[in-house]
C-alpha positions, 0 to 999 in steps of 0.5 A: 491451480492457484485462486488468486483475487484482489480488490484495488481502489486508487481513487481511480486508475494507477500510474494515469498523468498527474491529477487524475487518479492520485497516483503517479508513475514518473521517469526522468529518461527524457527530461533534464528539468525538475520533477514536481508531483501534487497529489490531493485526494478529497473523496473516499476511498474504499475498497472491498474483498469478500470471498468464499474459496473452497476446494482449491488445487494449489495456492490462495492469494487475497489482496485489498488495497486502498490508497489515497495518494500513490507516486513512483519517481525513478530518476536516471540523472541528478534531479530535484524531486518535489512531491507534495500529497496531501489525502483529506478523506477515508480511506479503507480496506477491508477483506472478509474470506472463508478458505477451506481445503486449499494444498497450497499456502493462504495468504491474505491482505488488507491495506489502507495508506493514505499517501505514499511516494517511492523516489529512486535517484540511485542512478545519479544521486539527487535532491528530494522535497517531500511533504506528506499530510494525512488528514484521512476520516480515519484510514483502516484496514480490516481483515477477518478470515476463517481458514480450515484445512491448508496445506502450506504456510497461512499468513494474514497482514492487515496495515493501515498507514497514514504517510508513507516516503521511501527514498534511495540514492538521494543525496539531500533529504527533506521529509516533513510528514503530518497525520491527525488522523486515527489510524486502524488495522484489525485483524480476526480469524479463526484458523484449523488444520495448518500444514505449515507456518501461520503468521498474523500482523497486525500493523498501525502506522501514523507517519514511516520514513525510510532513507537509503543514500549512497 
């Protein structure tokens, strides 16, 4: 049997209408116009994983996440994408866990982002706006394990990143993206008796882009 658990704030609820939850699924299907996405959050946004697992048959999933601002465009003809995201508060993630006697792999992660947006126009190409401020509290990700006895791989990631934009398809790119805000990722463990592989990140990221045209 496999344990796995994670904790998730979004602000509120994923992939809800524009306005409500800061996170936004859109899908040109049925629509010609123009898609414009506006996405700010104002409030704290945490989200809290701490769990004892002991005595499990397989294998061990953690997962904290917490995310300001979150849109998914996928377009299915030439359109012009604006996202503008803008995420004025903390936002934090944190996991505390102690995993003893588990045969399977350990994995565990903790991530807090401020805004992200993933625009796929691969389909027909396209034209994308985005602009990305990250003026957070401070986003940080903490994570803090104590694994003994695992049979297969352990691996622990904790990523804090302030702006976030993945692109692919897009002929015409524009990307303007601002952080003022400190950003942390800290990760402690005490790891024994591996039967496999053990990877530890660590990651801090101010503002990422990446890019994928024709």
């Amino acid at each position: 049997m496999n344990f796995r658990t994670s904790a998730l704030a979004l602000c509120a609820a994923a992939l809800l209408p524009l306005g409500a939850a800061h996170a936004q699924q859109a899908d040109s299907s049925s629509s010609s116009n123009d898609i414009n996405n506006s996405q700010v959050n104002l409030n704290h946004v945490t989200a809290v994983l701490s769990t004892t697992v002991n005595n499990v048959g397989n294998n061990v999933d953690l997962i904290s996440a917490a995310i300001g601002n979150n849109a998914t465009v996928q377009t299915d003809q030439w359109q012009v994408v604006n996202n503008a995201q803008t995420s004025a508060a903390g936002v934090a993630s944190s996991v505390t866990a102690n995993v003893t006697n588990a045969p399977g792999y350990l994995n565990v992660t903790s991530t807090a982002i401020g805004n992200i947006a993933n625009i796929d126009a691969s389909a027909a190409g396209g034209y994308v706006n985005s602009s990305q401020t990250s003026a957070n509290v401070d986003p940080s990700a903490v994570l803090a394990l104590n694994a003994a006895n695992i049979g297969g791989d352990v691996t622990t990631t904790a990523v804090a990143l302030g702006n976030s934009l993945t692109t692919v398809g897009a002929g015409v790119v524009n990307s303007n993206q601002y952080n003022s805000a400190p950003i942390t990722a800290v990760l402690s463990s005490t790891i024994n008796n591996v039967g496999g592989a053990v990877s530890q990140t660590a990651s801090a990221i101010g503002n990422n882009v990446s890019i994928k045209t024709h």
